[in-house]
TORDOMAR-53004 format. One record per residue (C-alpha): x, y, z; residue number from 1; residue in three letters. Coordinates in pm, 1 decimal, always signed. Layout:
X/Y/Z/NUM/ALA .
...
//
This chain:
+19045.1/+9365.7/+10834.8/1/UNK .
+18776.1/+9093.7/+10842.4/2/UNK .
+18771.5/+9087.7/+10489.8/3/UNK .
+19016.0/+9052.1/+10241.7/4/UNK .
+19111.7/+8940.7/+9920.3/5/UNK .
+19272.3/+8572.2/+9827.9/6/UNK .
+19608.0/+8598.5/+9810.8/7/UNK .
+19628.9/+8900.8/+10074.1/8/UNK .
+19780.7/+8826.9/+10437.9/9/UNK .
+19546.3/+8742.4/+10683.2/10/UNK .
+19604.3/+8958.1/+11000.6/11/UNK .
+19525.5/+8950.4/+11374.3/12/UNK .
+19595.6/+9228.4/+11604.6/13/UNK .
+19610.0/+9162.3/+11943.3/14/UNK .
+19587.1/+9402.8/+12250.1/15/UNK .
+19671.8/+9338.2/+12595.1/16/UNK .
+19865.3/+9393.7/+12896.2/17/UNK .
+20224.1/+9402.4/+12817.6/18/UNK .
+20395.8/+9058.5/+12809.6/19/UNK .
+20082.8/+8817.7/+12868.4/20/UNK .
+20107.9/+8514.9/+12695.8/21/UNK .
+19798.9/+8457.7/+12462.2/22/UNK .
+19762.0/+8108.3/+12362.8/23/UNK .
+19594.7/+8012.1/+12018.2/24/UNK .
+19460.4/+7801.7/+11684.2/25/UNK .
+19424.8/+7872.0/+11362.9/26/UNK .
+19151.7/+7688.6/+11200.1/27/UNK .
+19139.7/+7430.0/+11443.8/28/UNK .
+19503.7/+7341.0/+11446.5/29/UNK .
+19779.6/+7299.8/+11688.8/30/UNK .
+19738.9/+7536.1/+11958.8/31/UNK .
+20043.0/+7833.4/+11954.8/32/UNK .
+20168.2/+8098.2/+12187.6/33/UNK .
+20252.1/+8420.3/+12157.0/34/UNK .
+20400.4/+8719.7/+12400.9/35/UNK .
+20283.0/+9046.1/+12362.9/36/UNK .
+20522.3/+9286.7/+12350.8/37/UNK .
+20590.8/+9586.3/+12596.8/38/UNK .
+20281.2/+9791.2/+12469.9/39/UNK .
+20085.2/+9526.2/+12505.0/40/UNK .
+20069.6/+9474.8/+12165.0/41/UNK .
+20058.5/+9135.3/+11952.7/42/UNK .
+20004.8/+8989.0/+11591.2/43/UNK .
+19919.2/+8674.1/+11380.3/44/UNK .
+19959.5/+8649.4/+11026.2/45/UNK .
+19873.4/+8384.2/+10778.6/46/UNK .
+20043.9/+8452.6/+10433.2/47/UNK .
+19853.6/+8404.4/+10108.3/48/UNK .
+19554.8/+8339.6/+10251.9/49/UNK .
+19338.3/+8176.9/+10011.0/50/UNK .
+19051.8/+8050.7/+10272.5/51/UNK .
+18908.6/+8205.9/+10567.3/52/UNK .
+19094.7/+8210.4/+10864.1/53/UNK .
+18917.4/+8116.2/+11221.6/54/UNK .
+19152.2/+8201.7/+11503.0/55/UNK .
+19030.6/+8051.0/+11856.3/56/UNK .
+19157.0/+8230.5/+12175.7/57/UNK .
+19233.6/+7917.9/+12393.6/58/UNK .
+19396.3/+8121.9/+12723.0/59/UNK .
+19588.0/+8427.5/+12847.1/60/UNK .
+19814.2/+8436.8/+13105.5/61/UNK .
+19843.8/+8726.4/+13299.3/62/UNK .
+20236.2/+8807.7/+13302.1/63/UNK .
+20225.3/+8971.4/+13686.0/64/UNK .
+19979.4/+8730.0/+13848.9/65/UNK .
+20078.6/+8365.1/+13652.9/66/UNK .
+19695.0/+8361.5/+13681.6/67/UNK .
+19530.9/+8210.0/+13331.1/68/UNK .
+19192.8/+8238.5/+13199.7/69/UNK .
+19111.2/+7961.7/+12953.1/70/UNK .
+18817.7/+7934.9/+12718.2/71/UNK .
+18589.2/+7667.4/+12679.4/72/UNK .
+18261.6/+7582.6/+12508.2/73/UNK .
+18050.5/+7759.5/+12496.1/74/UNK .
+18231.0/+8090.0/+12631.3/75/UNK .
+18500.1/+8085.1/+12342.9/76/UNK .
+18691.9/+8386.7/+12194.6/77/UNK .
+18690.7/+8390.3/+11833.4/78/UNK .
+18747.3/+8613.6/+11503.8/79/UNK .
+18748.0/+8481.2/+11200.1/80/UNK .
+18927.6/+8644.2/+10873.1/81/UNK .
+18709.9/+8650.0/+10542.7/82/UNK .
+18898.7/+8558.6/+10238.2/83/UNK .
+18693.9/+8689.0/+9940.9/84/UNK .
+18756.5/+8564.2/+9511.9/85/UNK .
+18948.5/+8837.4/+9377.9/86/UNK .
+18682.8/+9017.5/+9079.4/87/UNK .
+18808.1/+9027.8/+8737.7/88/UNK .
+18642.8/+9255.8/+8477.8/89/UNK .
+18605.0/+9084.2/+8142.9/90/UNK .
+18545.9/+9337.3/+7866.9/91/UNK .
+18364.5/+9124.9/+7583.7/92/UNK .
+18277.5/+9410.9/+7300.3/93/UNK .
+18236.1/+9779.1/+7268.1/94/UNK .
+17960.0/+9921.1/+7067.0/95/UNK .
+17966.1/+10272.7/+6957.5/96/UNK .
+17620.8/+10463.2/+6932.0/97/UNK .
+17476.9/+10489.9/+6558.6/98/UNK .
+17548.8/+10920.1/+6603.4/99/UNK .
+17903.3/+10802.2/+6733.1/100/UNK .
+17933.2/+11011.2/+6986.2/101/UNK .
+17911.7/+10777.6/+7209.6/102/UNK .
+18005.2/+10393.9/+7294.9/103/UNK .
+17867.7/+10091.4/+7526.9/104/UNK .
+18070.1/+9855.1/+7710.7/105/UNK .
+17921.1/+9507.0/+7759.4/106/UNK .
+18128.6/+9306.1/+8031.0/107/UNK .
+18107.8/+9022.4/+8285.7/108/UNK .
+18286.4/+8945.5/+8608.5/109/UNK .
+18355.6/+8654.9/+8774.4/110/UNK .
+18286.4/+8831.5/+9132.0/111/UNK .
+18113.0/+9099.0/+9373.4/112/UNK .
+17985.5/+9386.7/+9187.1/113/UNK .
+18070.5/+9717.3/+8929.5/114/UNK .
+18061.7/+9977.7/+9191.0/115/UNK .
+18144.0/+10291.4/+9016.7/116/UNK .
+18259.9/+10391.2/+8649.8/117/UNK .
+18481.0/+10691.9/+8598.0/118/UNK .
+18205.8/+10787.1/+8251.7/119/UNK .
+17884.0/+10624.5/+8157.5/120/UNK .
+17592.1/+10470.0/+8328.1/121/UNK .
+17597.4/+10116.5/+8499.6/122/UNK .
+17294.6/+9870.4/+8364.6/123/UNK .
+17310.6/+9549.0/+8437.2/124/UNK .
+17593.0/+9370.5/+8273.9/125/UNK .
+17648.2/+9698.5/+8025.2/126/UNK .
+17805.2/+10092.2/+8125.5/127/UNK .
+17634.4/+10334.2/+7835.2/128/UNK .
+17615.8/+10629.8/+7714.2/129/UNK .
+18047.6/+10663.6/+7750.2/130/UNK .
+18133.6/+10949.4/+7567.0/131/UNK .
+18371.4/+10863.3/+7274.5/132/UNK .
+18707.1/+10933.5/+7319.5/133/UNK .
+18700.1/+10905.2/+7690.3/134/UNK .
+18874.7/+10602.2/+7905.9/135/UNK .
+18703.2/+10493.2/+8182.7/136/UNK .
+18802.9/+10311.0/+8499.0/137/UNK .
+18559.2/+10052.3/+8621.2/138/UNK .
+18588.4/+9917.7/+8983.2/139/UNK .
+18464.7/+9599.7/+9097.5/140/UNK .
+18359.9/+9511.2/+9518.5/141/UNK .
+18350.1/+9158.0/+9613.4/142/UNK .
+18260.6/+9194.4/+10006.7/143/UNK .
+18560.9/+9438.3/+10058.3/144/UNK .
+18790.5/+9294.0/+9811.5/145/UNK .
+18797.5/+9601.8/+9542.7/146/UNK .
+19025.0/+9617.3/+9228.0/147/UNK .
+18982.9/+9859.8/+8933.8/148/UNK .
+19039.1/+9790.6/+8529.5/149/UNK .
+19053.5/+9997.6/+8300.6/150/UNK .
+18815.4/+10019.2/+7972.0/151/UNK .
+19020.5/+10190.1/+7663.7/152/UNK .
+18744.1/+10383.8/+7405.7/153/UNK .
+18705.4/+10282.1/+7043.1/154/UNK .
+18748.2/+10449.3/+6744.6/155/UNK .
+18415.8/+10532.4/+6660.4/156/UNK .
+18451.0/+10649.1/+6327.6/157/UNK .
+18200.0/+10739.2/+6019.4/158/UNK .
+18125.7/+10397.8/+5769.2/159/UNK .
+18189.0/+10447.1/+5420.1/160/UNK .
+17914.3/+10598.9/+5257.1/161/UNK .
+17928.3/+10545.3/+4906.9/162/UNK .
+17907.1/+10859.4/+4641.0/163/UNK .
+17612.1/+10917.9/+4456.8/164/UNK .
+17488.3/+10736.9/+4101.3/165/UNK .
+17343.6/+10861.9/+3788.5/166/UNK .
+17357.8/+11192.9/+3749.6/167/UNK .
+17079.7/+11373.7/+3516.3/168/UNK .
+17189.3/+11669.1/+3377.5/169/UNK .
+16973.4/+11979.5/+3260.9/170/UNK .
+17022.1/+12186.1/+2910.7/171/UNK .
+16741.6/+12452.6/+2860.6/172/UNK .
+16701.8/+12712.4/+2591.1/173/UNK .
+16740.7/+13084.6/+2714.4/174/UNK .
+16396.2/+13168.0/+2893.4/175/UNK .
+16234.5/+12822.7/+2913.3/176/UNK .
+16142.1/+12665.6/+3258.4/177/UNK .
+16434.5/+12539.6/+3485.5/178/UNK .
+16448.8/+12170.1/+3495.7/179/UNK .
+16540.8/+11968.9/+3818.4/180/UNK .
+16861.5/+11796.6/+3834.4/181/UNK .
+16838.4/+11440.5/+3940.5/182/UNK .
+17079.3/+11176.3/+4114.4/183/UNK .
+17033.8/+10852.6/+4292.8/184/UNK .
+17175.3/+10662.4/+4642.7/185/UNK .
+17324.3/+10348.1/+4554.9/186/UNK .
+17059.4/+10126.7/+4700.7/187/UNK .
+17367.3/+9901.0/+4914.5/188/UNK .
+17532.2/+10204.1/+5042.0/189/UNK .
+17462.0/+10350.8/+5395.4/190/UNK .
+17393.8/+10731.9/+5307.3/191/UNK .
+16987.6/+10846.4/+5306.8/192/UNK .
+16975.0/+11173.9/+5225.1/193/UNK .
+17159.5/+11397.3/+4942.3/194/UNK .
+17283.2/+11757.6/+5021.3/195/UNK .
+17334.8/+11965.7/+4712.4/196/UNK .
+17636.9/+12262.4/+4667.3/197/UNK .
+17767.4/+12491.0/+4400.7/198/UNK .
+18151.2/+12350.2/+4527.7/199/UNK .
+18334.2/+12016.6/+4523.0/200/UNK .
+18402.1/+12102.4/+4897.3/201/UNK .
+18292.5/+12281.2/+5171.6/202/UNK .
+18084.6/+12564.1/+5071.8/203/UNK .
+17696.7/+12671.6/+5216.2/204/UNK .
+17434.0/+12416.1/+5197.4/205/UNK .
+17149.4/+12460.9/+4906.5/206/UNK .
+16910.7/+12202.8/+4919.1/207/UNK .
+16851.3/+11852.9/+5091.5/208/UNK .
+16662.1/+11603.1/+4838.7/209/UNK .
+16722.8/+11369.7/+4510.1/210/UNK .
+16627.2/+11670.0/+4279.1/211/UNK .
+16742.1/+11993.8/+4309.1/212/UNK .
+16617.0/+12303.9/+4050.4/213/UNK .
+16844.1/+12548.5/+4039.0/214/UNK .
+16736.6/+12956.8/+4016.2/215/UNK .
+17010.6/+13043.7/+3737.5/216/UNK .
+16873.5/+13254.8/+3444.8/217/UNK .
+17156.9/+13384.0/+3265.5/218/UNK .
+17334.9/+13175.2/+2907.4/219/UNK .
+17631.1/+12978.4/+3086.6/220/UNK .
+17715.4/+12631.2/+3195.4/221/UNK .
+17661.8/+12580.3/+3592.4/222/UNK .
+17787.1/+12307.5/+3796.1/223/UNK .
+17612.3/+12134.8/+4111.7/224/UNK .
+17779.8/+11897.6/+4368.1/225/UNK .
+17519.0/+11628.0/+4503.9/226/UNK .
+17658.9/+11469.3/+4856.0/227/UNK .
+17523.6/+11135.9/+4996.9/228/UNK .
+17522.4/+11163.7/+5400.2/229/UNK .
+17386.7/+10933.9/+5673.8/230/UNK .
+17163.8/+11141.1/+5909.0/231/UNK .
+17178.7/+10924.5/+6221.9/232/UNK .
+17561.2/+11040.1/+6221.0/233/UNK .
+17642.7/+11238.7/+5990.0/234/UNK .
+17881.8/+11116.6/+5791.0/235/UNK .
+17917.6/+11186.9/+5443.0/236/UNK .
+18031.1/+11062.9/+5094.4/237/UNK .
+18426.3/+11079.3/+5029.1/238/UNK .
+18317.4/+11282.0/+4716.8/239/UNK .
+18029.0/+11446.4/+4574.0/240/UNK .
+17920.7/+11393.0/+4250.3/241/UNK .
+17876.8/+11610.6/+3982.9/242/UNK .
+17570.6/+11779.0/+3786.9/243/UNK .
+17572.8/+12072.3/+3551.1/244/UNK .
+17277.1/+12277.0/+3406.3/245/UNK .
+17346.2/+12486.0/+3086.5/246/UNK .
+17110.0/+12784.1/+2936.1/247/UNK .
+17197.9/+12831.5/+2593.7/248/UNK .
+17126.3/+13111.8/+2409.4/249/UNK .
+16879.0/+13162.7/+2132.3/250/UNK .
+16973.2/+13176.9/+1805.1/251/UNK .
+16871.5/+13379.8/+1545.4/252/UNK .
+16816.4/+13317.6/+1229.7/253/UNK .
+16912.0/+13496.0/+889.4/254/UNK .
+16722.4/+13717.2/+720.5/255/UNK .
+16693.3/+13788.9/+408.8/256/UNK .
+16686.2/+14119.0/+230.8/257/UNK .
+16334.3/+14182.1/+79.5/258/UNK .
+16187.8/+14192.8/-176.4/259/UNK .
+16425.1/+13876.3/-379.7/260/UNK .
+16307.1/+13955.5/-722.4/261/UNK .
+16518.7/+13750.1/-1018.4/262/UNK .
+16463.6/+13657.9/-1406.3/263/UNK .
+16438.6/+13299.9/-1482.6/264/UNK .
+16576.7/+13130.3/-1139.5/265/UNK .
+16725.9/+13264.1/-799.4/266/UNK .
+17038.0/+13126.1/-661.9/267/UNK .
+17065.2/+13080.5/-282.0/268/UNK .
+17340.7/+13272.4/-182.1/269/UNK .
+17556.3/+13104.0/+113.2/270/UNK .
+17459.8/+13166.1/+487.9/271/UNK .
+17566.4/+13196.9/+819.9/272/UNK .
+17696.5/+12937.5/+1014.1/273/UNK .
+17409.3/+12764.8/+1210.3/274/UNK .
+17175.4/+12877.4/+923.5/275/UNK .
+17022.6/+12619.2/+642.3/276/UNK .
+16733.5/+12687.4/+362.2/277/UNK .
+16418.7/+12440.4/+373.0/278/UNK .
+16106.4/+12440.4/+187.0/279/UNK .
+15887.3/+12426.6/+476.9/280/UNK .
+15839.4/+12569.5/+822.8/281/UNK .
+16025.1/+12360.3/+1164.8/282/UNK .
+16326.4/+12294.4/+999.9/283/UNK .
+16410.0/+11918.8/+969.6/284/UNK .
+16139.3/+11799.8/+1139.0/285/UNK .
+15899.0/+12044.1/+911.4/286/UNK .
+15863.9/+11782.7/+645.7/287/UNK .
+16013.8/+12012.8/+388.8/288/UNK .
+16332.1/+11931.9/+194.8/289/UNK .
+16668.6/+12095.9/+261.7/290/UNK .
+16836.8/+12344.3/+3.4/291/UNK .
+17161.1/+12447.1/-7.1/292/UNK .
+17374.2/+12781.9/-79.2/293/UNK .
+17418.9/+12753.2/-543.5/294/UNK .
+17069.8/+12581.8/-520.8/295/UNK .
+16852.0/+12782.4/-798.7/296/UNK .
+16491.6/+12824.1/-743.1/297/UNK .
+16320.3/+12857.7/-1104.7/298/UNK .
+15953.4/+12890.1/-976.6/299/UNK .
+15818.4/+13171.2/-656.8/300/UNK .
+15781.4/+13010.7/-315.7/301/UNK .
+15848.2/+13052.0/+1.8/302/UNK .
+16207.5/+12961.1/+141.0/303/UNK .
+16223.8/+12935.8/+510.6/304/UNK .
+16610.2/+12966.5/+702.4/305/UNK .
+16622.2/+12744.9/+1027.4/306/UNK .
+16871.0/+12821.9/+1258.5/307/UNK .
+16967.9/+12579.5/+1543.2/308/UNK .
+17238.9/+12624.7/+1823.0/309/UNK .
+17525.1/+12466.1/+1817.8/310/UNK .
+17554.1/+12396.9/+2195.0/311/UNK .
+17184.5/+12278.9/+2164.8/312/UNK .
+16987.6/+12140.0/+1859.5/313/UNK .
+16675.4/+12259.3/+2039.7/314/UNK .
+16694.3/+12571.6/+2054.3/315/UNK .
+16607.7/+12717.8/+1720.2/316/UNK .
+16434.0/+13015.2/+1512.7/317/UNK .
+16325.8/+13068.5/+1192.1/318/UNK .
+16205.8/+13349.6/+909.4/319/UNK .
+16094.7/+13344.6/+575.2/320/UNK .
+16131.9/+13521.5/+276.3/321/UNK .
+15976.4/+13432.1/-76.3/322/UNK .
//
């Protein structure tokens, strides 16, 4: 080869008639013989080369005839032997793409050229668009002197994205309008948008958003899951967070057999649980003053009997008797 890499052997292959005598320098040095051998056939190697070799063709001696043809300036015989700087491949960083499903490779050599890559696109001093997961081997020309290297992938995997904050809960009274449940992204975390569920895990997608109103119209307590995930990849929170919505039911309130007719006062007999006597209409914040079961009304008036839920104080209702 004219061509070769430092280090390699540096080879010249002769061809002639069998057992001339071919007469020769390297480089401009002492001048050396050599026989070819029965074929015709003849070679010169420099080991390790680590410059280019010149050989000069001084004579040949035709082995039959004796007769010699010697070369002189400026009808000379020469080949000379390129030794090329082996390339080496530097990988400096990987960079995997924000939807990591990808990665880049940024790189530099010290010689020739990136000729091919096994995955990716070549760009300059960068091979993108790798997909992750996959190896690639990278090869490297310096005028004929090739060597490959290979490139392992990174672990592109998701960041942490952190859970989301401050959950608002929603308590309604049977019938009344559905509220929207509320939670926040923690403003250093990497998650933008929050997924909602009726599951801690897994489960079918309801809504995309910080609020989320839920459809439920039947008394019970329901629980949401609010997940913080990072479009541009994906990823999501470790765990979702929490919310529940409760419809309570509306109470009812006592009341009391008609007509109450006594002589000289009326005792309040006891009531239900959830039930309490007041001398004015909206309970306790009605203005009037509460009564209590043994109290003994002396004059006619009207006794109102408030009754407020126990799973929430505001949902109430209220009658009257006098």
């Amino acid at each position: 080869s004219n061509s070769i890499c430092a280090g390699d052997d540096a080879v010249f292959d002769l061809v002639g008639d069998p057992d001339d005598i071919i007469t020769y320098s390297l480089n401009s040095g002492p001048s050396v013989s050599l026989t070819l051998d029965a074929a015709g056939l003849g070679s010169i190697t420099v080991n390790g080369a680590t410059a280019d070799v010149t050989m000069d063709i001084l004579s040949i001696e035709d082995a039959v005839t004796s007769c010699t043809i010697t070369y002189v300036a400026p009808f000379t015989y020469t080949e000379t032997v390129t030794v090329n700087t082996v390339p080496v491949f530097t990988e400096n960083f990987t960079t995997c793409a924000p939807d990591l499903l990808s990665y880049d490779v940024d790189f530099t050599i010290n010689a020739g050229t990136v000729t091919n890559t096994t995955a990716g696109t070549i760009s300059g001093s960068t091979i993108t668009g790798i997909p992750t997961g996959t190896n690639i081997t990278v090869t490297v020309d310096n005028n004929g002197c090739i060597r490959t290297f290979n490139v392992t992938s990174p672990i592109c995997s998701c960041p942490t994205i952190e859970d989301p904050i401050n959950p608002v809960n929603g308590a309604i009274c049977e019938g009344d309008a559905n509220p929207a449940l509320q939670v926040e992204l923690p403003t250093t975390g990497l998650g933008d948008e929050i997924d909602w569920y009726d599951v801690a895990t897994g489960g079918t997608l309801l809504a995309s958003g910080l609020s989320f109103t839920p459809a439920d119209v039947a008394v019970g307590t329901y629980t949401y899951y609010a997940e913080a995930k990072q479009l541009v990849s994906g990823c999501t929170s470790t765990n979702r967070l929490a919310v529940t919505f409760e419809i309570t039911a509306l109470p009812m309130a006592y009341v009391m057999p008609t007509p109450v007719e006594a002589c000289g006062f009326y005792e309040l007999p006891a009531l239900p649980v959830g039930n309490e006597y007041y001398t004015n209409t909206g309970g306790p914040s009605g203005g009037g003053t509460l009564l209590y079961a043994g109290d003994q009304l002396t004059i006619s008036q009207d006794v109102y009997i408030f009754a407020t839920a126990a799973a929430n104080i505001n949902c109430t209702d209220e009658s009257m008797f006098r």
